[in-house]
N, C-alpha and C positions, 0 to 999 in steps of 0.2 A: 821466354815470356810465359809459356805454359808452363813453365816450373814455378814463378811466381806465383801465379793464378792458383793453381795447385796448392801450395804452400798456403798463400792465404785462406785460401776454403777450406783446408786441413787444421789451419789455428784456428778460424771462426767456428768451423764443427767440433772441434776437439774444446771451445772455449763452451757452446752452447751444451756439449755434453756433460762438462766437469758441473756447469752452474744448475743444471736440470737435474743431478745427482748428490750434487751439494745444499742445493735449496729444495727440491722437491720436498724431503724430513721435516726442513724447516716448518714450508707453506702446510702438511700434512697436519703435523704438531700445532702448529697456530689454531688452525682452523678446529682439532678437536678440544682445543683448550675454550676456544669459545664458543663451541656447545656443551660444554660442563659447566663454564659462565653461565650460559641463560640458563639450564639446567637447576643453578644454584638461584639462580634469581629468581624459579619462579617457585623454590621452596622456601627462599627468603622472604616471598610476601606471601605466602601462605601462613607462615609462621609468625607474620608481621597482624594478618587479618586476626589470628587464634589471641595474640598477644592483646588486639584491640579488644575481642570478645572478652577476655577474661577481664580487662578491666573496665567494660560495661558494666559486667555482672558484678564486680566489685562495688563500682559504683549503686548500680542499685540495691547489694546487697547493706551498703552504707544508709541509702536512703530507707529501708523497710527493718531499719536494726530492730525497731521495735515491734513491728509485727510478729518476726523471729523471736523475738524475748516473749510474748506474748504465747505461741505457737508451744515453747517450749516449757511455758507455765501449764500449759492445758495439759501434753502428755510430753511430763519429764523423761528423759532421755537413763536415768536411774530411778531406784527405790528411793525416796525422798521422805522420809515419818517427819524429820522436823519441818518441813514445809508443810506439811499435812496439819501440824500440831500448833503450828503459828496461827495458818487459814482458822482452823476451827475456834481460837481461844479470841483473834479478832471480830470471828461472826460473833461468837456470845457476846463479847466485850459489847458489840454494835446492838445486838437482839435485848442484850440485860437479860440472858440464859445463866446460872451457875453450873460449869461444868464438871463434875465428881471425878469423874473414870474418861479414860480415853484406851482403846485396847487398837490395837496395828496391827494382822497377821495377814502370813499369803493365802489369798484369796485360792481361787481354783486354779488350778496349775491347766495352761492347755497350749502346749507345744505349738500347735497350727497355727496360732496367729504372731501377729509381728508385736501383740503389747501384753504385758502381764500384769494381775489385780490384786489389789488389796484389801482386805475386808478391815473397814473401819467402824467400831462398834463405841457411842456416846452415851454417856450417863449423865445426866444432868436436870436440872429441877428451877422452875418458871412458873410467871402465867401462860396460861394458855395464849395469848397476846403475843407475848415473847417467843415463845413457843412456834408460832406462824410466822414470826417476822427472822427465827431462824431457820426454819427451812425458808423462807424467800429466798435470805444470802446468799444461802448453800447454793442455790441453785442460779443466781447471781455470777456465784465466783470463776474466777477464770478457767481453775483445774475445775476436769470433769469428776464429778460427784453424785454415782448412779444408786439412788436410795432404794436400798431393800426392802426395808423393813421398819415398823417402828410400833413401839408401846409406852401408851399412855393410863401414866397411873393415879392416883390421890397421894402425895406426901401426908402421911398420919398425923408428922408434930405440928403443921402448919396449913396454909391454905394457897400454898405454892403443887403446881404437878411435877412429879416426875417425872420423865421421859427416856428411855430407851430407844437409840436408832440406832441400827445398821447401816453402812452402804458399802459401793465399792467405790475405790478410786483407782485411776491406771497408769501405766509409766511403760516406756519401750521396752520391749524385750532385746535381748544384748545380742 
């Protein structure tokens, strides 16, 4: 009867040993599989929030397109002359200025800063009327147009003036 007893507690320990050596990997492995689970979950709503940011800003990069277009009228992101050359021929067209000469060169070179200039130099002949109603524009217009200079003259053949202005205009540096 003690060889029974024996024998039985011998399969029951010898079963609890196999299944505590056979499953323990198991239960181990489980368990670090689902702390890499949450692990991944909590970079998946992280990456989920960044995902939502990005198309907030989308969105309100949609809603302010024009601002932006705006922004990049004022200092063009290049050296732009035909934009330069439209603006100016629109002011007169608007002022009733005749423009002769249009001259575009690099302005002063100055490394430090983040935009670089243009020296724009106008030749053209008006009234004096016309004359004040194009610098209004000028100064009106989206692109910045920082006036240096200007000379006012008598046109000989007529009783229109001439005028000579300089200014700058600016654009990003690259």
């Amino acid at each position: 009867m003690n060889f029974r007893k024996l024998i039985s507690a011998g399969v029951i320990s010898l079963a609890v040993v196999i299944a505590f050596v056979l499953l323990w990997p198991t239960f181990n492995h489980t368990s670090l599989l689902r702390t890499a689970i949450q692990e991944r979950q909590v970079i998946l709503q992280k990456r989920a929030s960044l995902v939502s940011k990005v198309k907030q800003w989308q969105a309100q990069q949609k809603k302010d397109q024009s601002k932006i277009d705006k922004l990049s009228t004022l200092l063009p992101s290049q050296n732009a002359n035909e934009e330069i050359l439209v603006s100016l021929e629109q002011i007169a067209k608007q002022a009733g200025v005749v423009m002769q000469k249009v001259e575009i060169s690099n302005g002063d070179i100055n490394n430090a800063t983040s935009y670089e200039n243009l020296l724009v130099t106008v030749v053209s002949s008006g009234q004096y009327v016309n004359f004040r109603e194009w610098l209004a524009l000028l100064e009106k217009n989206l692109r910045i147009f920082d006036v240096q200079e200007y000379v006012i003259g008598k046109d000989i053949a007529g009783n229109n003036l001439n005028f000579t202005i300089k200014f700058n205009s600016y654009y990003l540096n690259k």
